[in-house]
C-alpha distance (Angstrom), angle and dihedral (degrees) to the residues before:
residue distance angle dihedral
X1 . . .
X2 3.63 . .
X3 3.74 117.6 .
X4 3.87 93.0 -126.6
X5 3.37 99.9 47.5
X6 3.88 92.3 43.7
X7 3.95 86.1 53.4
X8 3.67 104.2 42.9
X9 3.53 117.9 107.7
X10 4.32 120.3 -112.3
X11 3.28 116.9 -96.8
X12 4.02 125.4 -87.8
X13 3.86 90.3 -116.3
X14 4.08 94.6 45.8
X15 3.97 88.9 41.1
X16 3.87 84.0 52.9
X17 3.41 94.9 44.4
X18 3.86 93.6 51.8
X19 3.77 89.2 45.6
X20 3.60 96.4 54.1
X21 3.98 84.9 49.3
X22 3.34 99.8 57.2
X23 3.77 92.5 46.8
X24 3.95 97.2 52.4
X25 4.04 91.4 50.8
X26 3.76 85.0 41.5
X27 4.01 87.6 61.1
X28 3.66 90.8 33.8
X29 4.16 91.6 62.6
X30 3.68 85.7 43.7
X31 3.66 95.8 57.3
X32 3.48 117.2 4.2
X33 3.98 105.1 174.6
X34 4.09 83.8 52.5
X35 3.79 90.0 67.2
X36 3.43 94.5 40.8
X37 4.08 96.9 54.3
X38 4.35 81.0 50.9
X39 3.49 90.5 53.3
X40 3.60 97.8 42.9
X41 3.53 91.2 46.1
X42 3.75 100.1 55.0
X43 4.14 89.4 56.8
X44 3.71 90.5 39.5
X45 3.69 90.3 54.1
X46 4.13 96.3 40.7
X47 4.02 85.9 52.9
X48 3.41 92.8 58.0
X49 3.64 94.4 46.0
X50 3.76 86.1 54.6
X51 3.63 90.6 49.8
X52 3.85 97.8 43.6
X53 3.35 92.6 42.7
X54 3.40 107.0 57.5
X55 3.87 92.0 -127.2
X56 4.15 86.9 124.9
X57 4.10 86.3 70.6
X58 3.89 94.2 78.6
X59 3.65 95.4 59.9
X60 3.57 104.7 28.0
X61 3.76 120.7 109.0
X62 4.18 94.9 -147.2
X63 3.55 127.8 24.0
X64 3.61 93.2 -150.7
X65 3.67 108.4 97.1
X66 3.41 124.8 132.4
X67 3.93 111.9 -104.5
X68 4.39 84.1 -134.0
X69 3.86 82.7 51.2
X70 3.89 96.7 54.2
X71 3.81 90.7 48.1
X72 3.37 93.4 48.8
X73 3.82 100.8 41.8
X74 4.10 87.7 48.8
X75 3.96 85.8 51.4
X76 3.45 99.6 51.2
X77 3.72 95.7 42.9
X78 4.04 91.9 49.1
X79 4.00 103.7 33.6
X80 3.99 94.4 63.7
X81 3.65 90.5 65.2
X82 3.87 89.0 83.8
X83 3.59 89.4 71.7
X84 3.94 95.9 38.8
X85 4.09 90.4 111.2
X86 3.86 102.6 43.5
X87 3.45 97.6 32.1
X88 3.90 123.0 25.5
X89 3.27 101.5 157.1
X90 3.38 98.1 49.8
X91 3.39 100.8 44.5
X92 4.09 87.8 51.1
X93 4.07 86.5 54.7
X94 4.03 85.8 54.9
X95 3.46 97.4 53.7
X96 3.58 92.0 46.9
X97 3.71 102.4 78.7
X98 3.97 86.6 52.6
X99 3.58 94.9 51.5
X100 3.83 86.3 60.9
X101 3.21 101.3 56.1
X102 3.92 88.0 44.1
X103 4.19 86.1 62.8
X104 3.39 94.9 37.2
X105 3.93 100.7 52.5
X106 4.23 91.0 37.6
X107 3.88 91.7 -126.5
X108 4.03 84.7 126.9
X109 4.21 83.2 -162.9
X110 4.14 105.1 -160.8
X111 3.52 87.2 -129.4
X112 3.58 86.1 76.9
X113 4.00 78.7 85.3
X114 3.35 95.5 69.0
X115 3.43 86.6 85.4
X116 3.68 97.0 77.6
X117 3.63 86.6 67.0
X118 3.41 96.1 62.1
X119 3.50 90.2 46.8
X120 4.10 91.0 51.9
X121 3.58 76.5 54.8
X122 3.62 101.7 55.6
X123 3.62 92.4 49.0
X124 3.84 90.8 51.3
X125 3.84 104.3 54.4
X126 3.91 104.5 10.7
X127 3.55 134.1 69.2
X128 4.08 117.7 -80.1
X129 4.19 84.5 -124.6
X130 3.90 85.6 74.2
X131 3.42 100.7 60.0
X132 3.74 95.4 70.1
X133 3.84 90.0 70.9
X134 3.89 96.8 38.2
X135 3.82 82.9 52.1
X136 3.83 87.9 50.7
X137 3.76 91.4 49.0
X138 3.73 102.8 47.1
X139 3.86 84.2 48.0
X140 3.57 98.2 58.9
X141 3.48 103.4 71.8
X142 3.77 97.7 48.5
X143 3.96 87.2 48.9
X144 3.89 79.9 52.7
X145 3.57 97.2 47.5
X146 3.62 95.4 49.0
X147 3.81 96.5 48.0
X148 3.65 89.2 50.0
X149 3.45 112.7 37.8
X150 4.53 94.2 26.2
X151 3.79 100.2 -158.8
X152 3.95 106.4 141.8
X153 3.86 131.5 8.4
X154 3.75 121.9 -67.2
X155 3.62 100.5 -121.2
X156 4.13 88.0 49.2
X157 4.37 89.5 51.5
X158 3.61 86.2 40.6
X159 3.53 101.4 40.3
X160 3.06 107.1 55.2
X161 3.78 104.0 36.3
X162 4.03 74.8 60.5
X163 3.30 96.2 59.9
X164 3.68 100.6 49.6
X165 4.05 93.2 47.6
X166 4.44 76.3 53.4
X167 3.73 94.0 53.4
X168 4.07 93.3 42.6
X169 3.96 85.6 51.1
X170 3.85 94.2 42.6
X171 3.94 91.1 52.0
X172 3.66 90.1 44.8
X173 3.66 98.2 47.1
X174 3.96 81.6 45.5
X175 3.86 95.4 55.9
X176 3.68 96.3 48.9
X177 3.90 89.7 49.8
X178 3.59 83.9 54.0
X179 4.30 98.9 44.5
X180 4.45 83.3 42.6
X181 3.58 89.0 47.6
X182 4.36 92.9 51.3
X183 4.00 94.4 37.5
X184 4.01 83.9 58.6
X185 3.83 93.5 50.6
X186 3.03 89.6 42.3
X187 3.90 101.0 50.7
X188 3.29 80.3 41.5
X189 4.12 101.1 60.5
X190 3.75 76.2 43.1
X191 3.81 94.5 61.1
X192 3.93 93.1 44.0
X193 3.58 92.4 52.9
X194 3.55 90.1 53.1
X195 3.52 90.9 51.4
X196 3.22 96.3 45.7
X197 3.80 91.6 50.5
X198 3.67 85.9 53.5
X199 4.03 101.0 48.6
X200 3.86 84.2 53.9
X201 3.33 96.2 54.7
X202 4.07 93.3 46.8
X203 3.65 86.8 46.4
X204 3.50 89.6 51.1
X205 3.96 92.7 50.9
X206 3.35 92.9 46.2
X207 3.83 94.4 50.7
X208 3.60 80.9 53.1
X209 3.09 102.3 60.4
X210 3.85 95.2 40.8
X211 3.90 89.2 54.6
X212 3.70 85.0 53.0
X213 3.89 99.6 54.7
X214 3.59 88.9 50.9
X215 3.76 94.7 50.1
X216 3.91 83.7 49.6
X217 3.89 97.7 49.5
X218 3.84 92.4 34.9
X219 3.86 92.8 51.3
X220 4.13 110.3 24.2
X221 4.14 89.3 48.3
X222 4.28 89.6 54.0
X223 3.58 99.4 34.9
X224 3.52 84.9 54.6
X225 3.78 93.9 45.9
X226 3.71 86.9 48.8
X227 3.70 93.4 55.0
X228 3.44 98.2 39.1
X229 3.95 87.1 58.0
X230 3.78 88.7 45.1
X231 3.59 93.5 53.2
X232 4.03 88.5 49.3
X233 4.02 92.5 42.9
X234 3.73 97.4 58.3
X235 3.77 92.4 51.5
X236 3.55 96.2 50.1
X237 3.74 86.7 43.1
X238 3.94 95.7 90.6
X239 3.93 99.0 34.9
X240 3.58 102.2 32.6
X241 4.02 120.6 20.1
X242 3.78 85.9 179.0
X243 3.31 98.2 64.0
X244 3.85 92.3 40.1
X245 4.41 78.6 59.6
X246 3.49 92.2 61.1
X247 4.10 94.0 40.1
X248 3.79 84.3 60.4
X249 3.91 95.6 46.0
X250 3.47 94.2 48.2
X251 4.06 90.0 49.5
X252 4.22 87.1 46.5
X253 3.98 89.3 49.8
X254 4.26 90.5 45.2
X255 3.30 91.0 54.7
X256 3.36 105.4 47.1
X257 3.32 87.4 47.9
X258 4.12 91.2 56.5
X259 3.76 82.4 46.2
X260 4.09 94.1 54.4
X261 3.70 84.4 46.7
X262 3.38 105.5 46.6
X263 4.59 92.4 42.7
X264 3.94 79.0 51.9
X265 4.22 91.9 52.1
X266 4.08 87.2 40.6
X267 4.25 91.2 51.0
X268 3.67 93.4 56.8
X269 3.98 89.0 52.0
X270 3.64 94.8 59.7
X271 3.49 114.4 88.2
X272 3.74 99.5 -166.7
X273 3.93 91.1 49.2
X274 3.65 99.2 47.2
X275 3.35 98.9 111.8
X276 3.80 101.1 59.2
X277 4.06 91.5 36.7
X278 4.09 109.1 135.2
X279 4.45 96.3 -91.8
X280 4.27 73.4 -146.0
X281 4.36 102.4 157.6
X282 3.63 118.4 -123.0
X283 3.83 116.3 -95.3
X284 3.82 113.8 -83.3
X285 3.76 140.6 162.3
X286 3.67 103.7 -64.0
X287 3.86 84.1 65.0
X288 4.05 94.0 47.4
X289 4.28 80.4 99.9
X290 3.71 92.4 66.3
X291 3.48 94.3 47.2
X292 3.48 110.9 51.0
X293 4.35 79.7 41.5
X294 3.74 88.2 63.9
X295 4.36 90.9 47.7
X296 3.78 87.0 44.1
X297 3.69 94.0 50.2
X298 4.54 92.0 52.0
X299 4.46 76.1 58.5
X300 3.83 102.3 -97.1
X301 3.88 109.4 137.2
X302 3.96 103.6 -137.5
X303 4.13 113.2 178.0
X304 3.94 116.6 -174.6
X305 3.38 129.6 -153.6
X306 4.07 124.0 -162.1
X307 3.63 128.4 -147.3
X308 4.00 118.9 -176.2
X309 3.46 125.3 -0.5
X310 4.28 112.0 -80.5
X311 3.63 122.9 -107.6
X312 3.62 112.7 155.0
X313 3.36 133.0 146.4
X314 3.95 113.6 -117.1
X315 3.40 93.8 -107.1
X316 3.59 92.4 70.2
X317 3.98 98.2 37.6
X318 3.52 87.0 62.6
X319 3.90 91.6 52.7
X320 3.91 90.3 41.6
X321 4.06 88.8 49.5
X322 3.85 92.5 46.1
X323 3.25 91.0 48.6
X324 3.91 103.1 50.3
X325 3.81 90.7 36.9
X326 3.91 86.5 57.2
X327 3.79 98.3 55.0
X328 3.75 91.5 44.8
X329 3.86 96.5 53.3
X330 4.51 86.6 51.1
X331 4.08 83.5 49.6
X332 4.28 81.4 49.4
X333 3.71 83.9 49.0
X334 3.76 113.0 35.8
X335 3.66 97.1 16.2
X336 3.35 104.9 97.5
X337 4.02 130.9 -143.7
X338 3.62 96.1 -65.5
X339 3.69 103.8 38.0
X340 3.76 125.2 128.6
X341 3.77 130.6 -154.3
X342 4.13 127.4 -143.4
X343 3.54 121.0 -173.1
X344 4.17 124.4 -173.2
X345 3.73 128.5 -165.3
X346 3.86 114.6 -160.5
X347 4.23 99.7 -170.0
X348 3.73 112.1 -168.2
X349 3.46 143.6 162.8
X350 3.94 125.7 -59.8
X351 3.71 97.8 23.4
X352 3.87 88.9 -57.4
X353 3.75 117.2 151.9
X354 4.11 133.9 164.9
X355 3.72 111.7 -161.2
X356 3.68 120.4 -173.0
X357 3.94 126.0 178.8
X358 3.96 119.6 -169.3
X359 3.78 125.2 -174.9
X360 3.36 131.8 -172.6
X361 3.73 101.3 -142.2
X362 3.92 121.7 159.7
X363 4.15 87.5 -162.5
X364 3.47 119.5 115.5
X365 3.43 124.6 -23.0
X366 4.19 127.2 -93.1
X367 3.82 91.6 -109.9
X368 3.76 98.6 35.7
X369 4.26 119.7 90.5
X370 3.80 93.1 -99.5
X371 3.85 102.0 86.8
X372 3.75 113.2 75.2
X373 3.95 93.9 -106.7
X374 4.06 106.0 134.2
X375 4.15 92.1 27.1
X376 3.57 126.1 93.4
X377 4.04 91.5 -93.8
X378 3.52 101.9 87.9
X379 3.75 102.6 27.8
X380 3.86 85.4 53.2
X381 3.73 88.1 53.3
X382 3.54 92.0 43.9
X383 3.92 91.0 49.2
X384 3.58 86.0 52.2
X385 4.01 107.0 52.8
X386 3.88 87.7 41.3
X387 4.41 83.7 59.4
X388 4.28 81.3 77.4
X389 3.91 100.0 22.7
X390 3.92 94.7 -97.6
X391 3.74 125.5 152.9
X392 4.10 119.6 -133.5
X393 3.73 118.9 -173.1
X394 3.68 122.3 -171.0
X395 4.05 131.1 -170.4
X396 3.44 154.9 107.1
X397 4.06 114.4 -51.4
X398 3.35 110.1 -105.6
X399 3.93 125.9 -93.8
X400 3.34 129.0 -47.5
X401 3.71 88.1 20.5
X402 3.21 125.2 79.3
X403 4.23 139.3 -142.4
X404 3.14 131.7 40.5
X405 3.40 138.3 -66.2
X406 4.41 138.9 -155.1
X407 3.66 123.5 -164.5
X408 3.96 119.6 -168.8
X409 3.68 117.2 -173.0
X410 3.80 113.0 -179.2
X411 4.26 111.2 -174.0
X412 3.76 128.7 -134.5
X413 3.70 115.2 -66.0
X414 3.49 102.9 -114.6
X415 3.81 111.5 -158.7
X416 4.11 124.8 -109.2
């Protein structure tokens, strides 16, 4: 389709039309019966005009018919159209009688006619099996009227009466193809709506919850850092007040780290500032170093040991970062004094990695409230491995040794 024509905008008269449309079925939902007594009315009144007029003489077949009988016969052919949208059928079976009569006496009224809009009707709201007798019934009285009265050939009476209950049926059937065809795309837009109501609100959940694991990691690993250096600063206060110096460096650079961090997390969340947010990249294994520098520096003795040379994706850095950064701010908490902290990195091939971090912590004990079991620690690390299928176990090292220990296993990234 061209461009232009695609483009241009309707016409005045069709825009009119459509407008007009709209607002006569918008009045016609509103009050149904209203339209109905109009419609009615309009037939009702050009029946009687037939009748009073005289203009039923040029197709009648006698001219002796009762003026009571016209009246009456023009009424009951007319009236029935009030019910022509509630009740079809019956309104069909009234007219029926009337119809009769019409044959029989050779007034051939027009309003006889009026039965095709019934029968539009049927074919509109009812099921197709019913037409066969309304086509039966509006038949009858024509196949009366042409073996009484004779004038034409059967097949021409018959024929074409046929033909017009086959166009009022086709338009009918063609209208409520139409009305089927908007209620589904409209229950349809309804459905996608919904759905898309729904997706934003699991999106919005899950954002939630992401926003909260970083606030966790971001702000339990340096407040424990802090605290841990705090701890170590006012003991080495009295005996050494260098050392106390570099306690309360290390705390100054910690936090502002946490602060960097935490601006950069805050920058993505506002949505009129998100084009000049800080395009800083998640933490991943190149900056392992300065972490386990900032645990070593609080006094916890963490050794590393490297299998495999590390290609992951960062995706999976930032999960194998989280995750190592979590376990070593519960040693900072529960460890104790004297604890010590082991991490090892298995690299292999596909993006695979196993991670496990052992402490040997004489804080509180596995089943006591001390470990971060119910918090958002180890759900968020959880949440985390199961983003690529991995498995993470956490627990107490088993008897006689003692600590605790977190193993991350994340399996071969299999392409999409």
């Amino acid at each position: 389709m061209d461009p232009v024509t695609e483009n241009r905008a309707p016409e005045p008269l069709t825009e009119y039309a459509h407008r007009l449309t709209r607002r006569v079925r918008a009045i016609d939902r509103r009050h149904p019966l209203l339209w109905d007594l109009h419609f009615t009315a309009f037939w009702v009144t050009a029946a009687l005009i037939d009748y009073a007029g005289g203009g039923w003489r040029h197709n009648a077949h006698s001219l002796d018919v009762p003026g009571w009988l016209l009246l009456t016969m023009s009424l009951g052919l007319s009236v029935p159209l009030v019910r022509r949208r509630a009740h079809p059928g019956a309104a069909l079976a009234v007219t029926i009688p009337f119809a009769v009569a019409n044959a029989w006496t050779g007034a051939a009224l027009q309003a006889a006619l009026l039965q095709l809009v019934l029968v539009y009707h049927l074919a509109l709201r009812r099921p197709l099996r019913d037409l066969w007798w309304a086509t039966a019934l509006v038949l009858a009285p024509v196949l009366l009227s042409a073996a009484r009265h004779g004038e034409g050939t059967w097949d021409q009476q018959i024929g074409s009466h046929l033909l017009s209950v086959t166009v009022a049926v086709l338009i009918g059937v063609t209208v409520r193809t139409r009305r089927g065809y908007t209620e589904a795309l409209e229950d349809r837009a309804r459905r996608l709506e919904t759905e898309r109501d729904q997706q934003a609100q699991l999106a919005t959940a899950a954002e939630r919850a992401r926003i909260a694991r970083e606030m966790h990691d971001i702000i339990g690993h340096n407040l424990s850092v802090i605290t841990g250096l705090a701890d170590g600063g006012r003991y080495a206060a009295a005996k050494s007040p260098e050392r106390a110096a570099q306690a309360l460096d290390a705390i100054a650079g910690t936090s502002r780290q946490a602060l960097t961090e935490l601006r950069r997390l805050l920058d993505v969340l506002r949505e009129e500032e998100k084009q000049q947010a800080e395009l800083t990249p998640q933490p991943g294994l190149t900056d392992l170093d300065g972490l386990l520098d900032g645990v070593r520096s609080t006094g916890l003795p963490v050794s590393t040991t490297i299998h495999g040379v590390p290609d992951l994706p960062p995706g999976r850095q930032l999960t194998v970062y989280r995750v190592i950064q979590e376990a070593l701010t519960n040693t900072l908490k529960h460890g104790g004094p004297d604890a010590t902290a082991a991490i090892e990195l298995s690299y292999e091939e596909k993006a695979s990695v196993t991670v496990t971090i052992t402490d040997t912590g004489h804080g509180h004990p596995a089943d006591g409230p001390g470990r971060d079991r119910e918090g958002r620690g180890l759900p968020g690390m959880r949440e985390r491995t199961a983003l690529y299928g991995g498995t993470l176990e956490a627990g107490p090292r088993p008897h006689p040794e003692q600590g605790w220990r977190v193993r991350l296993h994340l399996p071969e990234d299999s392409p999409q």
